[in-house]
C-alpha positions in Angstrom: -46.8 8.3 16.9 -45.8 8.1 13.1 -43.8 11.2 13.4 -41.8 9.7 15.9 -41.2 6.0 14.6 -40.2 7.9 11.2 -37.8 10.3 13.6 -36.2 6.5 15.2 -35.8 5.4 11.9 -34.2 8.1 10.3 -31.6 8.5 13.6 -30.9 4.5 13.1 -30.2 4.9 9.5 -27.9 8.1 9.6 -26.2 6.9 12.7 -25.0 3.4 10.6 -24.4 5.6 7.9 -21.7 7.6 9.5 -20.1 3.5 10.9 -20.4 2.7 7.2 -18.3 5.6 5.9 -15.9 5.6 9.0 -14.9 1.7 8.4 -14.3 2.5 4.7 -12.5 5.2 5.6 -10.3 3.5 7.7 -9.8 0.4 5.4 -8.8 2.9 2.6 -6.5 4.6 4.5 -5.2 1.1 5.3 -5.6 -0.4 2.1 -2.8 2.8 1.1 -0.3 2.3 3.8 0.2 -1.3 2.9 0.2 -1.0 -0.9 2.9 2.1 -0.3 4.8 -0.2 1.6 4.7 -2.8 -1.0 5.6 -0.6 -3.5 8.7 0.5 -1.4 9.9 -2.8 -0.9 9.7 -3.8 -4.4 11.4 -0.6 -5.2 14.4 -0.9 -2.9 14.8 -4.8 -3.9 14.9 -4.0 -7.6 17.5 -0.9 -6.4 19.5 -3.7 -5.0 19.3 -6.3 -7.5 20.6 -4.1 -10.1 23.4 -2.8 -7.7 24.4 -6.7 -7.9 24.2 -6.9 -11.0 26.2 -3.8 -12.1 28.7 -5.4 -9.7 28.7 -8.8 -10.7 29.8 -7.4 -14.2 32.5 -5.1 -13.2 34.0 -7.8 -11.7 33.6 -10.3 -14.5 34.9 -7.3 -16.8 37.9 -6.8 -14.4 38.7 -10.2 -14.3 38.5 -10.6 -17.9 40.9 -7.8 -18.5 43.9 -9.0 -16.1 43.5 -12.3 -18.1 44.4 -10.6 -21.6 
């Protein structure tokens, strides 16, 4: 009879043992996707604002040359 409680437990415990690593498994692999989106946002919006920029001061440069 002790044999077999032990055998329940041990089942019980391995079994939420493999739920355990399975749900931090799949919050890692989530926790990834959305900080690799982040960091491709924040990469393309910098991309951009320095595209602006480089613009915006071409065009003050040219503007400042037809003047002289």
């Amino acid at each position: 009879m002790k044999t077999l409680i032990t055998a329940i437990v041990i089942c019980i415990t391995l079994s939420g043992c493999a739920e355990l690593k399975n749900t931090s498994q799949s919050i890692g692999e989530t926790t990834k996707e959305v900080t690799t989106e982040i960091g491709h946002a924040t990469r393309d919006t910098t991309k951009a604002i320095g595209h602006a920029s480089r613009d915006a001061v071409k065009s003050v440069k040219a503007d400042l040359s037809k003047k002289d």
